[in-house]
PQR file of N, CA, C, O and H, with PARSE charges and radii, in Angstrom:
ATOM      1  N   UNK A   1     -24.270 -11.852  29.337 -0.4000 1.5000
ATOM      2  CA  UNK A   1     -23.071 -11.242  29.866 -0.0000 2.0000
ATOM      3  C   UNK A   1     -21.847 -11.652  29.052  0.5500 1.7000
ATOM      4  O   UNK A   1     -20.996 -10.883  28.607 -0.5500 1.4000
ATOM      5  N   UNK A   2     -21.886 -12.899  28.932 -0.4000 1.5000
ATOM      6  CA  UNK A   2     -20.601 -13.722  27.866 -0.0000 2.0000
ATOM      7  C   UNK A   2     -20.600 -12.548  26.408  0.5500 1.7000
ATOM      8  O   UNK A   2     -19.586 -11.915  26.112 -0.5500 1.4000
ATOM      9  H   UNK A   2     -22.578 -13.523  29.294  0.4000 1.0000
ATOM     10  N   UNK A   3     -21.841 -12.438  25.670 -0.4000 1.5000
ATOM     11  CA  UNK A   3     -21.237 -11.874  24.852 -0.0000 2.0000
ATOM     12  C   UNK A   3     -21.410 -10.579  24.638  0.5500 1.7000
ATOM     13  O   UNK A   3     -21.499 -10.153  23.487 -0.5500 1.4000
ATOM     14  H   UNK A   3     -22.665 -12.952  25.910  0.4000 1.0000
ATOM     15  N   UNK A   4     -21.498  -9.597  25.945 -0.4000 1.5000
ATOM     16  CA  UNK A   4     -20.924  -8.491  25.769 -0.0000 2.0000
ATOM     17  C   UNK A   4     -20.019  -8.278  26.004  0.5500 1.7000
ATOM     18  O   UNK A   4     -19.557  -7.227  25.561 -0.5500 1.4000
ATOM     19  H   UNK A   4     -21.426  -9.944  26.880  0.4000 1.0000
ATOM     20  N   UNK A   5     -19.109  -9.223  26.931 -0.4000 1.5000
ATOM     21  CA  UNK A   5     -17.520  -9.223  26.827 -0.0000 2.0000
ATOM     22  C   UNK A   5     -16.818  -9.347  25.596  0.5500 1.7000
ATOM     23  O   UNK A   5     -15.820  -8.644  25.437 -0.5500 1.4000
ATOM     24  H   UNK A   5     -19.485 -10.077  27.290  0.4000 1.0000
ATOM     25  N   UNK A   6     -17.252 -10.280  24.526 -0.4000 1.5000
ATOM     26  CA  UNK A   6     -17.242 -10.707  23.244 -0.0000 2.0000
ATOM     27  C   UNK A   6     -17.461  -9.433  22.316  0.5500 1.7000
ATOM     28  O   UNK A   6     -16.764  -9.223  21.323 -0.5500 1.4000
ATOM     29  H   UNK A   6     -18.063 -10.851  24.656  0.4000 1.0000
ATOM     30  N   UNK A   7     -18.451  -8.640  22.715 -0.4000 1.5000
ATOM     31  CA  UNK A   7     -18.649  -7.034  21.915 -0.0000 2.0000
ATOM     32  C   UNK A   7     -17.479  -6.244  22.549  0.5500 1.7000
ATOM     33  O   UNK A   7     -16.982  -5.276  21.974 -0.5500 1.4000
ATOM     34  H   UNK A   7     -19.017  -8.811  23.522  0.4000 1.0000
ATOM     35  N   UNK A   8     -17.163  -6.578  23.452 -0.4000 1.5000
ATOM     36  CA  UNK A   8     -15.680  -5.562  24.351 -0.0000 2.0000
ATOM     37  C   UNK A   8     -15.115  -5.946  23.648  0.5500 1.7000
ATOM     38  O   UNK A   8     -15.124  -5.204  22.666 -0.5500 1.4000
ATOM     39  H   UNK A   8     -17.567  -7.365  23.919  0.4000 1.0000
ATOM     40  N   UNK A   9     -14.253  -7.184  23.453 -0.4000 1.5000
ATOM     41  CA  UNK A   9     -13.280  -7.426  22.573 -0.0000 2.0000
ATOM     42  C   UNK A   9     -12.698  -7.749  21.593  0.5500 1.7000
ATOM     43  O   UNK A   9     -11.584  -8.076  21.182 -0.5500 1.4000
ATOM     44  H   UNK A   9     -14.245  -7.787  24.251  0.4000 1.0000
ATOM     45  N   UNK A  10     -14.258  -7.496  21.131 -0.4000 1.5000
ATOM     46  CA  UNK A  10     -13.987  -7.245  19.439 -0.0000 2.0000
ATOM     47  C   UNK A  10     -13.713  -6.029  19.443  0.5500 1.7000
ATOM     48  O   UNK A  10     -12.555  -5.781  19.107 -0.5500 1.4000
ATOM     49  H   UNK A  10     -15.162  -7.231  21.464  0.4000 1.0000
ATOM     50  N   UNK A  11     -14.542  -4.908  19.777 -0.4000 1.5000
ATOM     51  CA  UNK A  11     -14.302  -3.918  19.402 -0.0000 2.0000
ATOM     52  C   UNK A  11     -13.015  -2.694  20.005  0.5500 1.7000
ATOM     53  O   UNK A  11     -12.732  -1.561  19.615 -0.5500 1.4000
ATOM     54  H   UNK A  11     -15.483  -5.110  20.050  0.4000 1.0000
ATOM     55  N   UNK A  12     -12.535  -3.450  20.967 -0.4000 1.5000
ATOM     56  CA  UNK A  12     -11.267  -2.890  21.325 -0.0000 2.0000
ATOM     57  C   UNK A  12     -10.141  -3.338  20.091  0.5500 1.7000
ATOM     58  O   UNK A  12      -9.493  -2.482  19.490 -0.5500 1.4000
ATOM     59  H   UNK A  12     -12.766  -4.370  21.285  0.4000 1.0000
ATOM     60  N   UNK A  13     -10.019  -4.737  19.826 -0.4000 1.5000
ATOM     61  CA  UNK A  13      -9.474  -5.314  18.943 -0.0000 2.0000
ATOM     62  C   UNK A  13      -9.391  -4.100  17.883  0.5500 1.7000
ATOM     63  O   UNK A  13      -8.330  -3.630  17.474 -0.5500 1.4000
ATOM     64  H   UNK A  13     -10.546  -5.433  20.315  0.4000 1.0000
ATOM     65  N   UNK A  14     -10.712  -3.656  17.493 -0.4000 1.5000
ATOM     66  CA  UNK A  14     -10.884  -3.224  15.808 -0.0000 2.0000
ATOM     67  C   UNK A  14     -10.679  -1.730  16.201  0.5500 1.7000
ATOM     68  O   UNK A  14     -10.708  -1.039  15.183 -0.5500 1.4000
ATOM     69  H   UNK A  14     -11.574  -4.038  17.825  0.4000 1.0000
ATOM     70  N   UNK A  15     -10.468  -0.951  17.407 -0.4000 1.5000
ATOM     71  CA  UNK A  15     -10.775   0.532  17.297 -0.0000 2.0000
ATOM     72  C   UNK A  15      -8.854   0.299  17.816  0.5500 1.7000
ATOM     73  O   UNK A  15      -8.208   1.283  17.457 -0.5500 1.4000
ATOM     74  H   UNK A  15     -10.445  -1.512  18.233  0.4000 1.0000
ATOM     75  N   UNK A  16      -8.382  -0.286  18.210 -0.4000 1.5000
ATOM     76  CA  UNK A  16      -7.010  -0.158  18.799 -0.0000 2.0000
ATOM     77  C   UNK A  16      -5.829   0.062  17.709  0.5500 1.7000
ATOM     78  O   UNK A  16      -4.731   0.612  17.804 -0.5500 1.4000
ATOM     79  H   UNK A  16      -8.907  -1.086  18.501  0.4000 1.0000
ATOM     80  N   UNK A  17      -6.347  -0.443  16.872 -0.4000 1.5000
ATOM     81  CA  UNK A  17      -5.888  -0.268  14.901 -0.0000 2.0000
ATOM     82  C   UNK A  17      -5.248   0.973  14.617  0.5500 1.7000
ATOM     83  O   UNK A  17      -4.103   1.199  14.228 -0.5500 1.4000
ATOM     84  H   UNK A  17      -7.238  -0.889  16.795  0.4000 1.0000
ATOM     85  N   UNK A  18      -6.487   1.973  14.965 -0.4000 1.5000
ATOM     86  CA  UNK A  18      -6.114   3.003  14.428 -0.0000 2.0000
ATOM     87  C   UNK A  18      -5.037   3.693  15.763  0.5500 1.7000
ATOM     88  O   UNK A  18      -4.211   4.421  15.213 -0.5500 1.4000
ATOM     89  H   UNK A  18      -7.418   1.790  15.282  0.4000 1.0000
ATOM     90  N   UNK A  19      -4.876   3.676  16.921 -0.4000 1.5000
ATOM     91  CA  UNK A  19      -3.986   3.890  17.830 -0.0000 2.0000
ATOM     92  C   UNK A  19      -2.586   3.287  17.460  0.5500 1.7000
ATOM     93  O   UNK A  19      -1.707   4.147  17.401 -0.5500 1.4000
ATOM     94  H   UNK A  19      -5.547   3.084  17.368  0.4000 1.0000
ATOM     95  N   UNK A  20      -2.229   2.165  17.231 -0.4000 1.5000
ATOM     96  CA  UNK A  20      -1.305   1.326  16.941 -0.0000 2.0000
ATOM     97  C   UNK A  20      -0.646   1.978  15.612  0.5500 1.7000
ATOM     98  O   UNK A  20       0.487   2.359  15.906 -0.5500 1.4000
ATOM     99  H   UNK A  20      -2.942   1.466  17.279  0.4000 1.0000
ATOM    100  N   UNK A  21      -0.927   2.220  14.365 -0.4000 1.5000
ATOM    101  CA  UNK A  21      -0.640   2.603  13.131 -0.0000 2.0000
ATOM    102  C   UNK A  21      -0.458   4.611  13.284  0.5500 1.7000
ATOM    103  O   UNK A  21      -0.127   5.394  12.394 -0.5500 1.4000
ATOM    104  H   UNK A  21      -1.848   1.910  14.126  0.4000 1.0000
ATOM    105  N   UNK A  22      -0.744   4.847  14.427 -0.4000 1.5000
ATOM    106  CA  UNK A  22      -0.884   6.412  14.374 -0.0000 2.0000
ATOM    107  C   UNK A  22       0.859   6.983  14.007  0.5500 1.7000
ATOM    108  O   UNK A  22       1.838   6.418  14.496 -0.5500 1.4000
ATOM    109  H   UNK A  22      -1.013   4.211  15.150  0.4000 1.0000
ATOM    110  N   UNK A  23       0.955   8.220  13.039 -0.4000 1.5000
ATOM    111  CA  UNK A  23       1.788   8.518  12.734 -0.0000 2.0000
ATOM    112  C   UNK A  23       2.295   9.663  14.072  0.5500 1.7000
ATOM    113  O   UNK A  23       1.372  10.351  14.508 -0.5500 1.4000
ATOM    114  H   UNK A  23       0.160   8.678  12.642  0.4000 1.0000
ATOM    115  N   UNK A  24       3.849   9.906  14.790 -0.4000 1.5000
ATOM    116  CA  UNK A  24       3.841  10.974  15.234 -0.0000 2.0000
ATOM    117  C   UNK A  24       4.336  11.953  15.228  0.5500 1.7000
ATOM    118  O   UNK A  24       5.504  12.030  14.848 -0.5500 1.4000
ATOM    119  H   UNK A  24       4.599   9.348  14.436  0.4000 1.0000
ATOM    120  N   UNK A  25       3.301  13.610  15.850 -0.4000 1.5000
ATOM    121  CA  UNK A  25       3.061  14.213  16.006 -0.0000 2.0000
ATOM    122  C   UNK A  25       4.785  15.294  15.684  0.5500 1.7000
ATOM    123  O   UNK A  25       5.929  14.839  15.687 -0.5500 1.4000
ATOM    124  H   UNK A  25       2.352  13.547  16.160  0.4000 1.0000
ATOM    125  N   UNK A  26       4.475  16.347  15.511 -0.4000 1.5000
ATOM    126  CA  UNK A  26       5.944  17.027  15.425 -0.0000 2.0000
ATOM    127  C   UNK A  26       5.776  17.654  16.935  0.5500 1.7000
ATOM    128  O   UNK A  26       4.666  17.857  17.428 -0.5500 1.4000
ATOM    129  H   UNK A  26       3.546  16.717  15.509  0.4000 1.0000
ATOM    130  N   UNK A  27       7.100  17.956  17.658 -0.4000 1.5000
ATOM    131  CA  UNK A  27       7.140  18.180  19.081 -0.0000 2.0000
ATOM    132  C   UNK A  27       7.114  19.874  19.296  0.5500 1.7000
ATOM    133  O   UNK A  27       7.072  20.476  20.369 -0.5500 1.4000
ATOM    134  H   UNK A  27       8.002  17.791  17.258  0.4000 1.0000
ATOM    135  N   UNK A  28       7.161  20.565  17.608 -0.4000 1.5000
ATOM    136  CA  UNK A  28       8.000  21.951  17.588 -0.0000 2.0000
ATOM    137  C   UNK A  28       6.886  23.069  18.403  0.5500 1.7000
ATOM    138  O   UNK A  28       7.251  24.006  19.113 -0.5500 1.4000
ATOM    139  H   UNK A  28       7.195  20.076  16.736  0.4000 1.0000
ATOM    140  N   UNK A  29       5.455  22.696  18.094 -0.4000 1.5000
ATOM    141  CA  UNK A  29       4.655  23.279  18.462 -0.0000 2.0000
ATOM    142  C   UNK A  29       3.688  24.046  17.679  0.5500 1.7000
ATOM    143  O   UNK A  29       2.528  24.318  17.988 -0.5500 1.4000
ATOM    144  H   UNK A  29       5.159  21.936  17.517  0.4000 1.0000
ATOM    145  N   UNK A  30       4.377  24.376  16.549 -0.4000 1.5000
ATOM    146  CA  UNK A  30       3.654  24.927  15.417 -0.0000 2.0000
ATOM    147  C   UNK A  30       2.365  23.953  14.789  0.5500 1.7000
ATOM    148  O   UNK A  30       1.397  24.454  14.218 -0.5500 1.4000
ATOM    149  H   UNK A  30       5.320  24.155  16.298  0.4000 1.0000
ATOM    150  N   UNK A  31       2.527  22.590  14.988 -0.4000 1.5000
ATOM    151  CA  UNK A  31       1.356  22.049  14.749 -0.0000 2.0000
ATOM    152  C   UNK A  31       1.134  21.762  13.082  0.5500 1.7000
ATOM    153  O   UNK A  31       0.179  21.123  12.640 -0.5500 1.4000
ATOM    154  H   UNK A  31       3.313  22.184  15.453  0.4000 1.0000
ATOM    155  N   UNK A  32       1.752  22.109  12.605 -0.4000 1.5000
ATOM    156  CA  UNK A  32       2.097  21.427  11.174 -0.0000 2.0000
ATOM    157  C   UNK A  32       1.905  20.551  10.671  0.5500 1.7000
ATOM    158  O   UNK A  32       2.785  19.763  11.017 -0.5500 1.4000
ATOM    159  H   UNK A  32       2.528  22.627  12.964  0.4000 1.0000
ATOM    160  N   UNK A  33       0.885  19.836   9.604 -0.4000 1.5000
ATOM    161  CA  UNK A  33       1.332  18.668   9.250 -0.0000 2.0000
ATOM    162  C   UNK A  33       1.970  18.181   7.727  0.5500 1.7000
ATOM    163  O   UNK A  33       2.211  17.082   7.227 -0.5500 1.4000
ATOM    164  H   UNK A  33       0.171  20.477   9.322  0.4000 1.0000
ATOM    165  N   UNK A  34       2.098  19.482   7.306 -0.4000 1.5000
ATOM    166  CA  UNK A  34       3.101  19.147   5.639 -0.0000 2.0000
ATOM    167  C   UNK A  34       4.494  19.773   5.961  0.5500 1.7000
ATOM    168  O   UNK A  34       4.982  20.554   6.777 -0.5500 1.4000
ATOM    169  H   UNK A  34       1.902  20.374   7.711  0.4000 1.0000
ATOM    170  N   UNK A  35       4.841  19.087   4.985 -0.4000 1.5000
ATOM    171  CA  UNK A  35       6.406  19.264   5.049 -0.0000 2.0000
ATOM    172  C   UNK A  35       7.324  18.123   5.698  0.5500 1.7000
ATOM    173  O   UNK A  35       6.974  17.369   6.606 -0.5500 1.4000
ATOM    174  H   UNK A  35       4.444  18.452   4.322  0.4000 1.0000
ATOM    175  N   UNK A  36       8.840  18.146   4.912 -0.4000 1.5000
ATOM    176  CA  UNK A  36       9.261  16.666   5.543 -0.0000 2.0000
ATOM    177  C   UNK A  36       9.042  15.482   4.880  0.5500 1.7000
ATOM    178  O   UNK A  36       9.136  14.409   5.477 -0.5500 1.4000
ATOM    179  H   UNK A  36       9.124  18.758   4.174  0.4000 1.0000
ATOM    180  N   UNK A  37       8.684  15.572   3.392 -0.4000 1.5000
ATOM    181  CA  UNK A  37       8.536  14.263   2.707 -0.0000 2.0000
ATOM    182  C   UNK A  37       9.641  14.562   1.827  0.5500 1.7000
ATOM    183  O   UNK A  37      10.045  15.686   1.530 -0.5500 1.4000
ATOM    184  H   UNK A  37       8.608  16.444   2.907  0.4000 1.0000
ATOM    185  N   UNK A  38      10.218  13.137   1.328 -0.4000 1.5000
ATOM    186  CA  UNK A  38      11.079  12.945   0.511 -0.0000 2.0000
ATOM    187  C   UNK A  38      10.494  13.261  -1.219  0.5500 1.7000
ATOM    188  O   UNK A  38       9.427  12.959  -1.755 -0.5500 1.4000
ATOM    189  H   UNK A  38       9.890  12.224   1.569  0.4000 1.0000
ATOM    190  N   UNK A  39      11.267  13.724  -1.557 -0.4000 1.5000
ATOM    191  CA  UNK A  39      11.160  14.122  -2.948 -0.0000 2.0000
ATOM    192  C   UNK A  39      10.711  12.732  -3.500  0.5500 1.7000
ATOM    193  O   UNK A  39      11.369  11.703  -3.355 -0.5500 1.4000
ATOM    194  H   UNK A  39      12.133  13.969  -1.122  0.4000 1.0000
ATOM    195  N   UNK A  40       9.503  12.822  -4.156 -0.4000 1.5000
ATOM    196  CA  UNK A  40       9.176  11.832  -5.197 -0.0000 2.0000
ATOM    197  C   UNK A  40       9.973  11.151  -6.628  0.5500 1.7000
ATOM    198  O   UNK A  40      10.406  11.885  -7.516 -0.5500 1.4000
ATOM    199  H   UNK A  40       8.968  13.658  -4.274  0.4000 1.0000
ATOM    200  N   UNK A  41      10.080   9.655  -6.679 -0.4000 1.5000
ATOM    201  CA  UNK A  41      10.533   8.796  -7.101 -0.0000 2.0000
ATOM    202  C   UNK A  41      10.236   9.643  -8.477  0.5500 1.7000
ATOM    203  O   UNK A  41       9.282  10.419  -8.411 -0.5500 1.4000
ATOM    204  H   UNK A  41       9.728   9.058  -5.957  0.4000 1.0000
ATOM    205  N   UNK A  42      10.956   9.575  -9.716 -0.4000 1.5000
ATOM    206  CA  UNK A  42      10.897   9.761 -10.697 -0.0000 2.0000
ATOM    207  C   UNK A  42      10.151   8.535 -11.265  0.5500 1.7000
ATOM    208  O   UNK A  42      10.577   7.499 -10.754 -0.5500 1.4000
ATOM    209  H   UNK A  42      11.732   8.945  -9.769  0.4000 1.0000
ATOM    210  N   UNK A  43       8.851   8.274 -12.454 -0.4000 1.5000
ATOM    211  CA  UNK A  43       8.413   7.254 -12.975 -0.0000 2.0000
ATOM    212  C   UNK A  43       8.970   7.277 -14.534  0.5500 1.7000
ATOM    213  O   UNK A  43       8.819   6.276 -15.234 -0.5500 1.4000
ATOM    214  H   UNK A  43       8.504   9.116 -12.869  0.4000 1.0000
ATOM    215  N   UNK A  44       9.596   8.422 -15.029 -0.4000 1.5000
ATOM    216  CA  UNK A  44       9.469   8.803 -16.662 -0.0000 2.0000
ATOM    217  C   UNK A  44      11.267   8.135 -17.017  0.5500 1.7000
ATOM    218  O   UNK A  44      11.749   8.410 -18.116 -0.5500 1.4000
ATOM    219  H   UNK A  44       9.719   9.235 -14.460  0.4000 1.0000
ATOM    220  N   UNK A  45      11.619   7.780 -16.591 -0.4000 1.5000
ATOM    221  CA  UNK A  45      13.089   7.442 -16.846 -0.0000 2.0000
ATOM    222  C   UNK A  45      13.246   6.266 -17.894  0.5500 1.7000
ATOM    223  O   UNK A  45      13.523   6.486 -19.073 -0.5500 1.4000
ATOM    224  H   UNK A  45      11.228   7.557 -15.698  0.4000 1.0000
ATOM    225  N   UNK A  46      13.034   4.910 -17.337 -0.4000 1.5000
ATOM    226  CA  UNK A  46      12.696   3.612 -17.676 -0.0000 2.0000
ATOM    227  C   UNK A  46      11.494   3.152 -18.481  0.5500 1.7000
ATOM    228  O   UNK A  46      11.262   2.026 -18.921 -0.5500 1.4000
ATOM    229  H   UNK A  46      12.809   4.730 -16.379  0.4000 1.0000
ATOM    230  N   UNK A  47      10.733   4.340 -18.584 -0.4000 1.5000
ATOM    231  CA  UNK A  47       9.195   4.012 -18.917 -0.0000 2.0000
ATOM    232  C   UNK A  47       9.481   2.835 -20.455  0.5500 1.7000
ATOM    233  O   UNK A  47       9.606   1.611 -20.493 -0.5500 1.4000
ATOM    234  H   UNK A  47      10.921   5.255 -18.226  0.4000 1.0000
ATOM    235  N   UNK A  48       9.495   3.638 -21.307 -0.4000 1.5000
ATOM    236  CA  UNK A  48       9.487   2.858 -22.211 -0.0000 2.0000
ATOM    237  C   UNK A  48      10.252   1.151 -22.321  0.5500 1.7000
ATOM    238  O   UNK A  48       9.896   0.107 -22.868 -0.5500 1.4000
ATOM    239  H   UNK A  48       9.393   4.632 -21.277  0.4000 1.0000
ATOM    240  N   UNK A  49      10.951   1.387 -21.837 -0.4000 1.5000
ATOM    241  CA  UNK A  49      12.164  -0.020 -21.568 -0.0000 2.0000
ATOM    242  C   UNK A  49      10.986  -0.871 -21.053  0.5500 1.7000
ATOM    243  O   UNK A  49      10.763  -1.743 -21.891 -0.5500 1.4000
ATOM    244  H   UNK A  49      11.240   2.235 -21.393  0.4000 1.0000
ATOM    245  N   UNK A  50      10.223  -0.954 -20.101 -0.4000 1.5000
ATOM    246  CA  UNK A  50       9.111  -1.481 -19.250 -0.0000 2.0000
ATOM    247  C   UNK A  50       8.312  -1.823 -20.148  0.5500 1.7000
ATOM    248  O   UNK A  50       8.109  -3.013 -20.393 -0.5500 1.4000
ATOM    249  H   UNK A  50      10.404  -0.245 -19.420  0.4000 1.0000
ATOM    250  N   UNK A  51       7.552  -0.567 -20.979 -0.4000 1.5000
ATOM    251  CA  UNK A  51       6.523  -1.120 -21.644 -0.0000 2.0000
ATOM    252  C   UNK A  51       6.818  -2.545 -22.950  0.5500 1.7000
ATOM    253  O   UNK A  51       6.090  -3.513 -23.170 -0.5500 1.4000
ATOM    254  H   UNK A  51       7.717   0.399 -20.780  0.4000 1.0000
ATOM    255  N   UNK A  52       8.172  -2.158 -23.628 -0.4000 1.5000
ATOM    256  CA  UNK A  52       8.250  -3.359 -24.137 -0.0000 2.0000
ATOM    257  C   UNK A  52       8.228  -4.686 -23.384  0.5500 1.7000
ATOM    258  O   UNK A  52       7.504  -5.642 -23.659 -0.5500 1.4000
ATOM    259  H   UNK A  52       8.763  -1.371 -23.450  0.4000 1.0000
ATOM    260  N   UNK A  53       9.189  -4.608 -22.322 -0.4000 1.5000
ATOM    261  CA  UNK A  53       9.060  -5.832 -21.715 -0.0000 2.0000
ATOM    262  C   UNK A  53       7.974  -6.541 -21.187  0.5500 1.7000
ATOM    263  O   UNK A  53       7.764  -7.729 -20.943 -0.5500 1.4000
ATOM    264  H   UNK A  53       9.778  -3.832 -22.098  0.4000 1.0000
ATOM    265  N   UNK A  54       7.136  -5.166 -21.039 -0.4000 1.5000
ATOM    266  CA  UNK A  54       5.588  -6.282 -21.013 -0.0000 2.0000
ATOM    267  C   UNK A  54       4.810  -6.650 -21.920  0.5500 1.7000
ATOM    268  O   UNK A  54       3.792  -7.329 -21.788 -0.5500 1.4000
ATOM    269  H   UNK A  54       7.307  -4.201 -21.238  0.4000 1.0000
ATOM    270  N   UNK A  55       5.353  -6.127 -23.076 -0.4000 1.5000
ATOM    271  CA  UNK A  55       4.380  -6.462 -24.348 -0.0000 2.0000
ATOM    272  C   UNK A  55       5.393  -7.559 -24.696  0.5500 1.7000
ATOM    273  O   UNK A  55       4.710  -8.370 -25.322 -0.5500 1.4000
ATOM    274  H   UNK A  55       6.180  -5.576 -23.183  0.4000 1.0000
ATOM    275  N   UNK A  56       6.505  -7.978 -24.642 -0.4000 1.5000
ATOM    276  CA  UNK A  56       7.362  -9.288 -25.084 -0.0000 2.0000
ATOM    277  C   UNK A  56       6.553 -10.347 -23.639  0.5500 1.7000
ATOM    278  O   UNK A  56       5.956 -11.388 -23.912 -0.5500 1.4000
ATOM    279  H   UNK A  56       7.059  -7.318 -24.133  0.4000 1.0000
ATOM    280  N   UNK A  57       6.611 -10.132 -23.023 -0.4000 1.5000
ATOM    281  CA  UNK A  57       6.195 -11.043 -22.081 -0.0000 2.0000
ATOM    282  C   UNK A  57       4.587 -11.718 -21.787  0.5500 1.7000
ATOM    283  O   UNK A  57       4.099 -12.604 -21.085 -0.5500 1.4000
ATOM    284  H   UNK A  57       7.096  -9.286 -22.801  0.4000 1.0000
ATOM    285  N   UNK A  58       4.092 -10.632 -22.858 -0.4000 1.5000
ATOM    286  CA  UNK A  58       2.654 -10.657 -22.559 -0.0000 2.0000
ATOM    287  C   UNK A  58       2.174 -11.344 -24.532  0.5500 1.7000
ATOM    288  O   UNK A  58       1.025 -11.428 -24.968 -0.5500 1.4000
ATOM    289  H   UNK A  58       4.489  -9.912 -23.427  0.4000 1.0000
ATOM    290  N   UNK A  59       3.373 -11.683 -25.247 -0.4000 1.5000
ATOM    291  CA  UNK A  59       3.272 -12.056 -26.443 -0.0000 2.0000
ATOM    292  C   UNK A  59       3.686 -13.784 -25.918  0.5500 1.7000
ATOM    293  O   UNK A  59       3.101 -14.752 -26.405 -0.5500 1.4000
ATOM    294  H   UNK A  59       4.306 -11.615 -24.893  0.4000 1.0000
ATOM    295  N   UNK A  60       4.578 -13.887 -25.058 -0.4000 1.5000
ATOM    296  CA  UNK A  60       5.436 -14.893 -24.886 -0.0000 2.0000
ATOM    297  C   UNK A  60       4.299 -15.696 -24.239  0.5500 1.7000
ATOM    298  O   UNK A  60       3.800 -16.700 -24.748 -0.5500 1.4000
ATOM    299  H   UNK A  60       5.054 -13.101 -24.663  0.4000 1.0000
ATOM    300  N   UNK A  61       3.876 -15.057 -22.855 -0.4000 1.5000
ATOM    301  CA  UNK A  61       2.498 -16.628 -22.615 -0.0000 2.0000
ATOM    302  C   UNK A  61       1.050 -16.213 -23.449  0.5500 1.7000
ATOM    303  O   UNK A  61       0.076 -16.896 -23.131 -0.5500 1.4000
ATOM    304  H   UNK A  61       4.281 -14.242 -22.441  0.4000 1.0000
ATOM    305  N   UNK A  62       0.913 -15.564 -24.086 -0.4000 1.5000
ATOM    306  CA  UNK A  62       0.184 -15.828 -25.150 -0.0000 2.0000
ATOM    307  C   UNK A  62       0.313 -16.945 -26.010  0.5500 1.7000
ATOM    308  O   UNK A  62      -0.608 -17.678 -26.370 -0.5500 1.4000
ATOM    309  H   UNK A  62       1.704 -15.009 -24.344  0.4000 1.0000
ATOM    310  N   UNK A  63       1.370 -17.024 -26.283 -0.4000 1.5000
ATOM    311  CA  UNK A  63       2.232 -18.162 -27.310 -0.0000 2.0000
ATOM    312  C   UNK A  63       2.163 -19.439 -26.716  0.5500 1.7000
ATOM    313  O   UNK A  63       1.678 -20.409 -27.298 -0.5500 1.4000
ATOM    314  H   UNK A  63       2.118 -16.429 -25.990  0.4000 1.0000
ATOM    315  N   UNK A  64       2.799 -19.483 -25.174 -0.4000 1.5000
ATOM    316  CA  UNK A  64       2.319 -20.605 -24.394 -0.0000 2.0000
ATOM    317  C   UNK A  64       1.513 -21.432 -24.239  0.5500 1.7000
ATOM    318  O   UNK A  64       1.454 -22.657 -24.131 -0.5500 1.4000
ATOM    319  H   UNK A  64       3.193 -18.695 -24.702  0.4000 1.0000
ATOM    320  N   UNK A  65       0.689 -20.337 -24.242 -0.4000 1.5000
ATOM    321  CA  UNK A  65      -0.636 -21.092 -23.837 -0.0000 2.0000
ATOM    322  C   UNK A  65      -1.340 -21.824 -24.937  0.5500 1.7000
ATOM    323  O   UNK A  65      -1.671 -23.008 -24.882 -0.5500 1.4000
ATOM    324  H   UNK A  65       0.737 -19.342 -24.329  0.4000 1.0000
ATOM    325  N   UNK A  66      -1.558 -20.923 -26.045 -0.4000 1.5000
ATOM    326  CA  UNK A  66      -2.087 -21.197 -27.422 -0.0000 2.0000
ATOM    327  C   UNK A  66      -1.536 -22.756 -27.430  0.5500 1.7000
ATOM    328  O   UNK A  66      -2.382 -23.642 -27.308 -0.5500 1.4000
ATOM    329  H   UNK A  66      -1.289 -19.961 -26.089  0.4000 1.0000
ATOM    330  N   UNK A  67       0.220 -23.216 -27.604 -0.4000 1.5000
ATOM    331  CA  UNK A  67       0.292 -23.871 -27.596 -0.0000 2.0000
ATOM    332  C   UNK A  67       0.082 -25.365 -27.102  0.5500 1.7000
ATOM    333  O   UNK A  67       0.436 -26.423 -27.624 -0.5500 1.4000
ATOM    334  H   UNK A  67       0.908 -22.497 -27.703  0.4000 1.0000
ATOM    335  N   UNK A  68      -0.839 -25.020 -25.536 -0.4000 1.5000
ATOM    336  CA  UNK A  68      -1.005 -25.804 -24.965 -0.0000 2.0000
ATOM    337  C   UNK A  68      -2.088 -25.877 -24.846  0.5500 1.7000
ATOM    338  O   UNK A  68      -2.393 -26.547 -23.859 -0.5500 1.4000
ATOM    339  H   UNK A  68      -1.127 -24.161 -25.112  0.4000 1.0000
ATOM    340  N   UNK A  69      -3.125 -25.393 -25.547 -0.4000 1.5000
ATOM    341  CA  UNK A  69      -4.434 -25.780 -25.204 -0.0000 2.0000
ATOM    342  C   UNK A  69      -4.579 -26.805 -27.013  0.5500 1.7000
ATOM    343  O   UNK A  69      -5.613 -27.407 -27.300 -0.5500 1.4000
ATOM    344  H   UNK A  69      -2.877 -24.850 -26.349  0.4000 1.0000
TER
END
């Protein structure tokens, strides 16, 4: 008996997840679910600026390390 209470509350625990995180519903009636997202972040702006800085940074503990082993 002990541990089917123990199977109860695990598995309330693990199915209550998806209740808790649920996104909601639009009220209009149409039942829709696209539309209403924010225009996507541009990635192409900065790109290059980035990639050096990880190739300087990725030269720099290279260098580090070498030196310390």
């Amino acid at each position: 008996m002990r541990n089917l209470v123990k199977l109860y509350l695990v598995s309330f625990i693990f199915l209550s997840d998806f209740i808790a995180f649920a996104q909601p519903g639009d009220d209009d009636g149409t039942g829709g679910l696209e539309g209403g997202d924010p225009q996507p972040a541009p990635i192409d702006s900065k790109l290059i600026l980035l990639a050096i800085i990880g190739i300087l940074f990725a030269v720099y503990s290279f260098r580090k390390n070498r030196k310390q082993a």
